[in-house]
PDB file as gemmi writes it, atoms N, CA and C in Angstrom:
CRYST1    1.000    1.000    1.000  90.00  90.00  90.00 P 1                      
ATOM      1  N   UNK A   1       7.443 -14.298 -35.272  1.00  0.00           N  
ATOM      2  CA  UNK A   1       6.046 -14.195 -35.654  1.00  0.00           C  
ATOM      3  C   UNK A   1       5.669 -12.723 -35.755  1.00  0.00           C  
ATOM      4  N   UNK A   2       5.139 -12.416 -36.768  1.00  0.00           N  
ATOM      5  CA  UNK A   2       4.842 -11.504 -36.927  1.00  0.00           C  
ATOM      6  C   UNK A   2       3.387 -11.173 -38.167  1.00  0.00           C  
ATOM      7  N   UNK A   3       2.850  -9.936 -38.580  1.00  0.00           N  
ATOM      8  CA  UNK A   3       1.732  -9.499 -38.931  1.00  0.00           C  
ATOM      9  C   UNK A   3       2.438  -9.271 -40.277  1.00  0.00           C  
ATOM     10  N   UNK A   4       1.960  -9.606 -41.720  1.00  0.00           N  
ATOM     11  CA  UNK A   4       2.706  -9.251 -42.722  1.00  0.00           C  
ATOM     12  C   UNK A   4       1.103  -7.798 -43.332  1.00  0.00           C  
ATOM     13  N   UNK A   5       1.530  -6.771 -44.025  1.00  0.00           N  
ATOM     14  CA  UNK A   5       0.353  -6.118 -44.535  1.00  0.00           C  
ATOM     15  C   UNK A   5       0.389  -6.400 -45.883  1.00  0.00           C  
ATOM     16  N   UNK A   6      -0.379  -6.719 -46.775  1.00  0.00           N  
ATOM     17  CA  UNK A   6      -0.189  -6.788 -48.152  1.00  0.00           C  
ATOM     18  C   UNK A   6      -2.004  -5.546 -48.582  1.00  0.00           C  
ATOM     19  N   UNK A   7      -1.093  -5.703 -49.637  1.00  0.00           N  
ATOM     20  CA  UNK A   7      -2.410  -4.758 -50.559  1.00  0.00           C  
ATOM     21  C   UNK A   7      -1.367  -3.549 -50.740  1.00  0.00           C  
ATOM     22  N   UNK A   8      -2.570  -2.824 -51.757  1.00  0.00           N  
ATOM     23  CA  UNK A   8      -2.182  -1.184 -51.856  1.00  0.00           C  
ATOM     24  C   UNK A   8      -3.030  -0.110 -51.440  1.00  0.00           C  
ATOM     25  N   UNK A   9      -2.416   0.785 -50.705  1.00  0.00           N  
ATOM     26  CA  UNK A   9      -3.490   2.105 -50.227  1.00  0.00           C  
ATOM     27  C   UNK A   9      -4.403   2.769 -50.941  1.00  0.00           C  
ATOM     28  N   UNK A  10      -5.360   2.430 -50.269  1.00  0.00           N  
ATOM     29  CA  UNK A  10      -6.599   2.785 -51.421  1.00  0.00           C  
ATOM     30  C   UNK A  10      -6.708   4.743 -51.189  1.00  0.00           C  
ATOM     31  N   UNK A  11      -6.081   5.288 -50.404  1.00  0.00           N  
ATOM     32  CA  UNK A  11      -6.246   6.522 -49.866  1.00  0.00           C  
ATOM     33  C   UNK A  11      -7.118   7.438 -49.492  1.00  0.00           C  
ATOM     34  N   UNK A  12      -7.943   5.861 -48.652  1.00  0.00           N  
ATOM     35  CA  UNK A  12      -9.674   7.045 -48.073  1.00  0.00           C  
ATOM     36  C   UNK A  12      -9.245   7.820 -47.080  1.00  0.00           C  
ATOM     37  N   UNK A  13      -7.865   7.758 -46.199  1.00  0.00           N  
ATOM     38  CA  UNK A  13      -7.096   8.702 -45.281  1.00  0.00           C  
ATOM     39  C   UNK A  13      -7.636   8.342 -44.106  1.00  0.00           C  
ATOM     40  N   UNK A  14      -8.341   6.645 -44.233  1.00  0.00           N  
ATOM     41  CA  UNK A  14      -9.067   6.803 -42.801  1.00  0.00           C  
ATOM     42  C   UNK A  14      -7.805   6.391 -41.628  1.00  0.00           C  
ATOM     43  N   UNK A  15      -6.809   5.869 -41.965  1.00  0.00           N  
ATOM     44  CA  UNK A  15      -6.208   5.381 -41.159  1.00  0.00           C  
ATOM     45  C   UNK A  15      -4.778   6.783 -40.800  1.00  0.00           C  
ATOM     46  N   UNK A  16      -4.628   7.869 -41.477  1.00  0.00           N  
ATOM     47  CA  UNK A  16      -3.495   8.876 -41.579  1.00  0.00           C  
ATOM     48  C   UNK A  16      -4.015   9.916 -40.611  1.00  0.00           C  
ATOM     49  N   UNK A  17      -4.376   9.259 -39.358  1.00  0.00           N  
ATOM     50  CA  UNK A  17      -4.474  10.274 -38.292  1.00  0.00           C  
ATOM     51  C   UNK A  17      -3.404  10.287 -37.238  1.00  0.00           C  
ATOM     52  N   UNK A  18      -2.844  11.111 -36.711  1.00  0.00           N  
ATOM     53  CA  UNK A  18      -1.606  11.141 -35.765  1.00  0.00           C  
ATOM     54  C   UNK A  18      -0.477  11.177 -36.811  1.00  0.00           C  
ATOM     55  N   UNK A  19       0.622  10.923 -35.758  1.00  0.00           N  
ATOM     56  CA  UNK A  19       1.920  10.822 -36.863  1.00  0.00           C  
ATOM     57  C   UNK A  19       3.097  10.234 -36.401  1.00  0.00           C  
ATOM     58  N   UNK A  20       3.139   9.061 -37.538  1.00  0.00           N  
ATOM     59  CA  UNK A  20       3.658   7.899 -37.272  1.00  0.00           C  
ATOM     60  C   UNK A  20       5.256   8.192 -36.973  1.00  0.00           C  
ATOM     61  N   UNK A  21       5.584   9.345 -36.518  1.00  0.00           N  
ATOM     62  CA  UNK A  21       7.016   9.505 -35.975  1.00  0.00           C  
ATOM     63  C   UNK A  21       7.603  11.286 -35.613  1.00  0.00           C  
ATOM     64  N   UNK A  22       6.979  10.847 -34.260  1.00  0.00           N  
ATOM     65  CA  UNK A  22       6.863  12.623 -33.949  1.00  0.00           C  
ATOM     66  C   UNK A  22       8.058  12.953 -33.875  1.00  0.00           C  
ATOM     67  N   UNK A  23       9.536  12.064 -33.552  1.00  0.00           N  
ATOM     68  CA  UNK A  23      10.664  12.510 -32.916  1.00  0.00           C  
ATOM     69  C   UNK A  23      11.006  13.290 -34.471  1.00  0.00           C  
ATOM     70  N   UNK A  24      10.397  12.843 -35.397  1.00  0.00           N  
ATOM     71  CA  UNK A  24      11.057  13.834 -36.510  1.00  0.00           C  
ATOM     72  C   UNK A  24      10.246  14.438 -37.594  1.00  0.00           C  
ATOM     73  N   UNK A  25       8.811  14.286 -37.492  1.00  0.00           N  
ATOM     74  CA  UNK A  25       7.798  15.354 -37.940  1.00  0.00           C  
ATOM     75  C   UNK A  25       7.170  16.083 -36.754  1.00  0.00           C  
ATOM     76  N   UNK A  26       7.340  16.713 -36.733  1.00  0.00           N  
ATOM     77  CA  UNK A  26       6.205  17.778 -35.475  1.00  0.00           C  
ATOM     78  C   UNK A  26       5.702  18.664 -36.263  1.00  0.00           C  
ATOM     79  N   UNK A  27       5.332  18.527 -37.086  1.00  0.00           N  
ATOM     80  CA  UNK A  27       4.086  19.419 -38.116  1.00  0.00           C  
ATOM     81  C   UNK A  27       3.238  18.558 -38.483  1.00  0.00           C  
ATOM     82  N   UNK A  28       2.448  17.358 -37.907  1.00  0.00           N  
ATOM     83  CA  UNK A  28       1.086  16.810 -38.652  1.00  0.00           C  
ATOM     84  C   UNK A  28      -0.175  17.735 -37.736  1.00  0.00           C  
ATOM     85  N   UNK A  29      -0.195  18.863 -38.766  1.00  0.00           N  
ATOM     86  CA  UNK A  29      -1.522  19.509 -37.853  1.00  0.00           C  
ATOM     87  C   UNK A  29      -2.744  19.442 -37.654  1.00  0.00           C  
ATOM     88  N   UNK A  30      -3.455  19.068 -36.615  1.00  0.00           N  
ATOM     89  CA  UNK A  30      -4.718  18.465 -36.560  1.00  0.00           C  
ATOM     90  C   UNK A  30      -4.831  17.368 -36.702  1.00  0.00           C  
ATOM     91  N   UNK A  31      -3.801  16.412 -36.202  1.00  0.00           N  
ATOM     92  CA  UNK A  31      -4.006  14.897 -36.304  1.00  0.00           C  
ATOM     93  C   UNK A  31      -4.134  14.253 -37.784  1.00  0.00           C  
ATOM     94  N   UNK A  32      -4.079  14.847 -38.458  1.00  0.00           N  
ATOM     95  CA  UNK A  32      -3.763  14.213 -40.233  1.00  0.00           C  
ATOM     96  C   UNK A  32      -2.619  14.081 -40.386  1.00  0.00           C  
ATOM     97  N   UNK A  33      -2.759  13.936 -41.715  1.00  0.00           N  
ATOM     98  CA  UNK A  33      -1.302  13.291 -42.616  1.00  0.00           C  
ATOM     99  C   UNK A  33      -0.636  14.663 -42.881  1.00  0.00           C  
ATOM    100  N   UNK A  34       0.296  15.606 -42.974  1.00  0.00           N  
ATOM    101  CA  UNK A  34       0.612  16.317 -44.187  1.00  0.00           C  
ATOM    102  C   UNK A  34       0.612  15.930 -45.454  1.00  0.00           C  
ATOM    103  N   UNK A  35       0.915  14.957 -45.592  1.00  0.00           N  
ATOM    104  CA  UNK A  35       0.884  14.651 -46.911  1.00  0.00           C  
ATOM    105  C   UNK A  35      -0.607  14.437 -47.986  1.00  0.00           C  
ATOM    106  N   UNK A  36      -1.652  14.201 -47.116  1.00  0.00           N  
ATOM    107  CA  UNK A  36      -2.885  14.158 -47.778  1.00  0.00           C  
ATOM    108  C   UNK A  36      -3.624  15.314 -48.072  1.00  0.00           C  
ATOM    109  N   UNK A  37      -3.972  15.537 -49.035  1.00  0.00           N  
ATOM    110  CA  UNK A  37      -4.429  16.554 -49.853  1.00  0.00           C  
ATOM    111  C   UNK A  37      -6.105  17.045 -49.481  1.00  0.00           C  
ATOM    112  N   UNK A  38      -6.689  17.721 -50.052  1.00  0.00           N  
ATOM    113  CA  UNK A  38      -8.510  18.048 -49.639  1.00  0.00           C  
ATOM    114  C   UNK A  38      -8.777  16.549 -49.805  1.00  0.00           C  
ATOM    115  N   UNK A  39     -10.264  16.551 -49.169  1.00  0.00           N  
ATOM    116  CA  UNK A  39     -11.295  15.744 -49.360  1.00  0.00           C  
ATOM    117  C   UNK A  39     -11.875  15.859 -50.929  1.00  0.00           C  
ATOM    118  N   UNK A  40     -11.569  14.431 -51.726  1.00  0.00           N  
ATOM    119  CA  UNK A  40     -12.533  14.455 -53.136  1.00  0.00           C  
ATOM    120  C   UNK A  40     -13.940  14.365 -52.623  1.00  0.00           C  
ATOM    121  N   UNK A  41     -14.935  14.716 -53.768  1.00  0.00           N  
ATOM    122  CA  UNK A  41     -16.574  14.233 -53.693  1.00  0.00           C  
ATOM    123  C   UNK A  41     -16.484  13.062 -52.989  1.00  0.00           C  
ATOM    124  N   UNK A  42     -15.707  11.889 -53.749  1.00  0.00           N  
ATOM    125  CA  UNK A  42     -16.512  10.585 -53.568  1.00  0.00           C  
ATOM    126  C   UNK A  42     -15.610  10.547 -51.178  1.00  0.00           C  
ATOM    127  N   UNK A  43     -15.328  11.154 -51.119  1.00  0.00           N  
ATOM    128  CA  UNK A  43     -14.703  10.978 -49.718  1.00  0.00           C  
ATOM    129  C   UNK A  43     -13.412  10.382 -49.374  1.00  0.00           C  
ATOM    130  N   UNK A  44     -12.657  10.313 -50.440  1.00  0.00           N  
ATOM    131  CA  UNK A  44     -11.228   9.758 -50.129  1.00  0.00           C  
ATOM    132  C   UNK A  44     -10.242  10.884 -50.318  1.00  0.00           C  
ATOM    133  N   UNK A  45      -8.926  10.925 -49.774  1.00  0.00           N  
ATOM    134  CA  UNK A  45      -8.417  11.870 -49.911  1.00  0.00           C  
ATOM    135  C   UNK A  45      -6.608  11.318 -50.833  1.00  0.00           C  
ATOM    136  N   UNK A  46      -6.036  12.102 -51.581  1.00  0.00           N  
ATOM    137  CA  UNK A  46      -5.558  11.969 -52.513  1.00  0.00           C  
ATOM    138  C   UNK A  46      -3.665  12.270 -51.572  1.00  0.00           C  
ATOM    139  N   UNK A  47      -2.784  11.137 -51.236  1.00  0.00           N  
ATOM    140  CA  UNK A  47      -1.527  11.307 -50.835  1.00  0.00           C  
ATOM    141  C   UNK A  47      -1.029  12.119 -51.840  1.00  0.00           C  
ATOM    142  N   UNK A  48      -0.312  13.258 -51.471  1.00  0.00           N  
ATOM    143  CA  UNK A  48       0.896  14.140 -52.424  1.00  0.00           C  
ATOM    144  C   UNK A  48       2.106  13.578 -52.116  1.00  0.00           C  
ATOM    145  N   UNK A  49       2.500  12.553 -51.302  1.00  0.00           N  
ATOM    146  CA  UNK A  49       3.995  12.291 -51.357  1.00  0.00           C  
ATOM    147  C   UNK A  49       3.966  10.586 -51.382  1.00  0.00           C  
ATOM    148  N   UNK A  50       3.044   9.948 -51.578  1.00  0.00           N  
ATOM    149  CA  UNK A  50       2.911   8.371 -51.638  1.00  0.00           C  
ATOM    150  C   UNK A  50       4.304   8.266 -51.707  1.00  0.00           C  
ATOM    151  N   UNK A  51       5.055   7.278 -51.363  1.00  0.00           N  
ATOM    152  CA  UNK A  51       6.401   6.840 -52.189  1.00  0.00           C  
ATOM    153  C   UNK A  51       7.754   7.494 -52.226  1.00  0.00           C  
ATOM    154  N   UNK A  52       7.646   8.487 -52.511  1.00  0.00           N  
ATOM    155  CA  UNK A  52       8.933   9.816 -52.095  1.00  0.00           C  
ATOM    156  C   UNK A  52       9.206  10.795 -51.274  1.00  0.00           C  
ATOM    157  N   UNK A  53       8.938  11.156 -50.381  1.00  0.00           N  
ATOM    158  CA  UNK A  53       8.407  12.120 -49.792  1.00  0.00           C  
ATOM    159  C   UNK A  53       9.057  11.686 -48.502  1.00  0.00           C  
ATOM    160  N   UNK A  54       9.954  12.544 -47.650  1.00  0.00           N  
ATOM    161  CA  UNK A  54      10.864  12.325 -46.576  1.00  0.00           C  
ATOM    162  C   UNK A  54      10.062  11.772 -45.666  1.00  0.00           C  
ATOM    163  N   UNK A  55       8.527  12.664 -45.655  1.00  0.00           N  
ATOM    164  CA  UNK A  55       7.707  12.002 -44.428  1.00  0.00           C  
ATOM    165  C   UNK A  55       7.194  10.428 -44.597  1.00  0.00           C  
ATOM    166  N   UNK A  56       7.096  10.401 -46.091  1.00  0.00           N  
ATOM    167  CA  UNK A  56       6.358   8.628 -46.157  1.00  0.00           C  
ATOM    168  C   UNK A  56       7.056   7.746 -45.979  1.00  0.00           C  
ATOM    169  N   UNK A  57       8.418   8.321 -46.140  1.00  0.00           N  
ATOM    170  CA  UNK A  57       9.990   7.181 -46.560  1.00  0.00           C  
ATOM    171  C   UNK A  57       9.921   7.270 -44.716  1.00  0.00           C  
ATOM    172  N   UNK A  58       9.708   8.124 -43.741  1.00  0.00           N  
ATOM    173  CA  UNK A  58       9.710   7.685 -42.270  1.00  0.00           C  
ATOM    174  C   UNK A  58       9.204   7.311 -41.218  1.00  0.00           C  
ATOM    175  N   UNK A  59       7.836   6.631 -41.934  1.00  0.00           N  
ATOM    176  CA  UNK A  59       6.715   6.482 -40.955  1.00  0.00           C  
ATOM    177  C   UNK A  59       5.526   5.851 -41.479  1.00  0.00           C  
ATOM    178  N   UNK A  60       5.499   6.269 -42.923  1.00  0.00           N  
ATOM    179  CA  UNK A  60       3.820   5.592 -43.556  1.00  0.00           C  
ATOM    180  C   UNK A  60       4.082   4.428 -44.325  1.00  0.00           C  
ATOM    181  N   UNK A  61       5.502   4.412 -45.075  1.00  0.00           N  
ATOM    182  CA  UNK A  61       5.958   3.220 -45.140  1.00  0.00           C  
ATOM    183  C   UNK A  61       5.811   2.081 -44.709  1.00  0.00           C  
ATOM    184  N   UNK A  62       5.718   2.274 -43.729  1.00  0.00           N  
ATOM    185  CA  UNK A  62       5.420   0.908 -42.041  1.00  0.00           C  
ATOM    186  C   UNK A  62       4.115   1.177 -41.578  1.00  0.00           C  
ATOM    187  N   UNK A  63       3.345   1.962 -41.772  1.00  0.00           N  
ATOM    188  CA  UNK A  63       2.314   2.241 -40.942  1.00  0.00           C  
ATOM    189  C   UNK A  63       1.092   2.469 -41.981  1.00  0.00           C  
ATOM    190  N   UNK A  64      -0.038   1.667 -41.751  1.00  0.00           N  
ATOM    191  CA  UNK A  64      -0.253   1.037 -40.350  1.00  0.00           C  
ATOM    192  C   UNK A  64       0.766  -0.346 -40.247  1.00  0.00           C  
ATOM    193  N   UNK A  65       1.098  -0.710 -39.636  1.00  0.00           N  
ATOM    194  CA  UNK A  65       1.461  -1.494 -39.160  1.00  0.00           C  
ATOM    195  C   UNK A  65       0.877  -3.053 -38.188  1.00  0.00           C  
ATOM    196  N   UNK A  66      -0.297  -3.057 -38.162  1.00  0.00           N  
ATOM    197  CA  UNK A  66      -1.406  -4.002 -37.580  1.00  0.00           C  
ATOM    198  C   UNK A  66      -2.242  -4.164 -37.717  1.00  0.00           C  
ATOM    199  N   UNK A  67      -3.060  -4.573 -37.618  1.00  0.00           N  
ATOM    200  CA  UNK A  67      -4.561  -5.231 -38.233  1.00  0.00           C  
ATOM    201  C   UNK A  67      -5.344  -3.952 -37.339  1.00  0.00           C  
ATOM    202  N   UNK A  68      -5.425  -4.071 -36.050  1.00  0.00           N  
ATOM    203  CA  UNK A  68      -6.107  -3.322 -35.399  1.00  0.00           C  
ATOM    204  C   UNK A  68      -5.904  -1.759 -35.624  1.00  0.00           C  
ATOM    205  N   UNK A  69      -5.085  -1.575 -36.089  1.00  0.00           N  
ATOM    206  CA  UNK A  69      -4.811   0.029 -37.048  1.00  0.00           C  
ATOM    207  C   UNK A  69      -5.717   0.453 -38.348  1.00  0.00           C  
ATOM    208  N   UNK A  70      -6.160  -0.942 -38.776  1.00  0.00           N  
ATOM    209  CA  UNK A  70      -7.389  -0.654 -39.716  1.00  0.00           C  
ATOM    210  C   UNK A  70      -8.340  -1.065 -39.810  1.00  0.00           C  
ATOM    211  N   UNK A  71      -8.783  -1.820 -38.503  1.00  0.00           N  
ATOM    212  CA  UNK A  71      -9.709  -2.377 -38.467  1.00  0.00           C  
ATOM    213  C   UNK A  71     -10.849  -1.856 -38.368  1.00  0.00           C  
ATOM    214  N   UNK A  72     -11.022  -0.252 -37.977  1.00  0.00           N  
ATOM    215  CA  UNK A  72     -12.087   0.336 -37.626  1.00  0.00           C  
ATOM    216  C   UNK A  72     -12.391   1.054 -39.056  1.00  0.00           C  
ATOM    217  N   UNK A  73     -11.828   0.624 -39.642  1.00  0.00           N  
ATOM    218  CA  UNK A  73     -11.865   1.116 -41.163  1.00  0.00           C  
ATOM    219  C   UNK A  73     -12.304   0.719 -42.054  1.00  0.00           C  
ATOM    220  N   UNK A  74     -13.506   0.440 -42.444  1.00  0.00           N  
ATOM    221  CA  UNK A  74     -14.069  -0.571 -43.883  1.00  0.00           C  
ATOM    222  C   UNK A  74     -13.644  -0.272 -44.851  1.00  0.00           C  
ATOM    223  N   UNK A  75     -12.938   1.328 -45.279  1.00  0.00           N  
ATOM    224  CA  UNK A  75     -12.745   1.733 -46.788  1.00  0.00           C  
ATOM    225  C   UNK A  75     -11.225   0.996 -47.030  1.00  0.00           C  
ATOM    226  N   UNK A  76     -10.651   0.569 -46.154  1.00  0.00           N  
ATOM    227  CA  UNK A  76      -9.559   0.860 -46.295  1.00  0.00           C  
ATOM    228  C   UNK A  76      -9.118  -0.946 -46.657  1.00  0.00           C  
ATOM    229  N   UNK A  77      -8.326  -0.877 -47.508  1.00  0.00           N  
ATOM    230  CA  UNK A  77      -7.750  -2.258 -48.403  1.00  0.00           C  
ATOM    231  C   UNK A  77      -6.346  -3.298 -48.094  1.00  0.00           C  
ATOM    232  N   UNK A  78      -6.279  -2.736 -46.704  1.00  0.00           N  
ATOM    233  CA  UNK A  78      -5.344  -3.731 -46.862  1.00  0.00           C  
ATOM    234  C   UNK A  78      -5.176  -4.912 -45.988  1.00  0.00           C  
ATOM    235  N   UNK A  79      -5.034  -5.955 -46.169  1.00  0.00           N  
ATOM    236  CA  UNK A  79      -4.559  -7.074 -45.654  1.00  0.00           C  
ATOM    237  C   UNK A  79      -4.044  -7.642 -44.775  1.00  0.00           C  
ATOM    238  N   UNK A  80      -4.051  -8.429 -43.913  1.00  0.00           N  
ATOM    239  CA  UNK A  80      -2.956  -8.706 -42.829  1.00  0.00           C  
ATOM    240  C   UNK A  80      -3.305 -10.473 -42.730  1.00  0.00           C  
ATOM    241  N   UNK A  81      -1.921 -10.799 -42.974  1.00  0.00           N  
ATOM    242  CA  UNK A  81      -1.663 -12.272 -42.561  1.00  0.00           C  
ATOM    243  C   UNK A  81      -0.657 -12.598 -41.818  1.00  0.00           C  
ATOM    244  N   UNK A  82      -0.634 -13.526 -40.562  1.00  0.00           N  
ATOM    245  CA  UNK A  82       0.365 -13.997 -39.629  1.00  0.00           C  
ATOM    246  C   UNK A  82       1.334 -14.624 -40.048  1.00  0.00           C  
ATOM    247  N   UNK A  83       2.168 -14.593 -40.185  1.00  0.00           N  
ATOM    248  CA  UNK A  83       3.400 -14.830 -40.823  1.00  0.00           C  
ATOM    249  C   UNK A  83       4.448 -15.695 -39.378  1.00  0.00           C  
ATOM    250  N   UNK A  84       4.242 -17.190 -39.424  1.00  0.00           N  
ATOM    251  CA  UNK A  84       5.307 -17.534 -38.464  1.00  0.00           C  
ATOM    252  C   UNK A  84       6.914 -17.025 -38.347  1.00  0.00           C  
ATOM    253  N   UNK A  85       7.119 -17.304 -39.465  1.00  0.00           N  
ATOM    254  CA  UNK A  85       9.092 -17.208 -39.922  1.00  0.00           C  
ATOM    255  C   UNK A  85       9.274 -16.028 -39.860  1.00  0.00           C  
ATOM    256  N   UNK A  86       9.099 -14.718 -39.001  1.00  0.00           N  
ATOM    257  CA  UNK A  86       9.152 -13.083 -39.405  1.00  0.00           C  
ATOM    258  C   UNK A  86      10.589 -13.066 -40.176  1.00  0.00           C  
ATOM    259  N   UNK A  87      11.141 -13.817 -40.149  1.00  0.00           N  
ATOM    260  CA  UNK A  87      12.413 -13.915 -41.398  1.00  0.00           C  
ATOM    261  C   UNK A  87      12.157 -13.879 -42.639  1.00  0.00           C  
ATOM    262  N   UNK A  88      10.968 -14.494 -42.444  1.00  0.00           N  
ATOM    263  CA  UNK A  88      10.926 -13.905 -43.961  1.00  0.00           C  
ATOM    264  C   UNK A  88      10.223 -12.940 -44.771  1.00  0.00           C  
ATOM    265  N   UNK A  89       9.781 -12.441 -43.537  1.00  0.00           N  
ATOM    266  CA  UNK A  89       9.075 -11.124 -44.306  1.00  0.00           C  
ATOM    267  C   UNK A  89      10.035 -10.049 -44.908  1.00  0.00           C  
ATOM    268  N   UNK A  90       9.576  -9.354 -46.144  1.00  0.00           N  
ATOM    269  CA  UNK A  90      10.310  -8.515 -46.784  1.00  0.00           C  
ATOM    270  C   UNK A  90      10.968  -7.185 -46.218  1.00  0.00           C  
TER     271      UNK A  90                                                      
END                                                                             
């Protein structure tokens, strides 16, 4: 049993605080992402490494990882359904 996340990152950056794997980034400074870029007008902030990027391929990939990781988050789009069979999650 397990938490499946579906959706796509809408990138308001509310959830890219800390860092989802210190044993091998120790540069997220100030509790952000490195990878997220300035603040736009409308208040979301723009990933520079979505998808490729050594740090996303080791940590943002998976993360968040739980409902309660975004729950304090209204901007943020993604999904979570309980999934009995965790076998079959992707």
């Amino acid at each position: 049993m397990a938490w499946q996340r579906t959706g796509e990152c809408c990138q308001c950056g509310d959830c890219c605080r800390g860092n989802p794997n210190p044993d091998i980034w120790h540069d997220a400074a100030d509790g952000m992402c490195p990878l997220l870029s300035l603040k736009r007008k409308d208040g979301t902030r723009l990933c520079s490494g979505h998808g490729w990027h050594p740090y996303y391929m080791n940590g943002c990939n998976v993360w968040p990882s739980l409902p309660e990781h975004t729950a304090p988050y209204p901007r943020c789009t993604y999904q979570w359904t309980w999934v009995e069979d965790a076998d079959l999650l992707p």
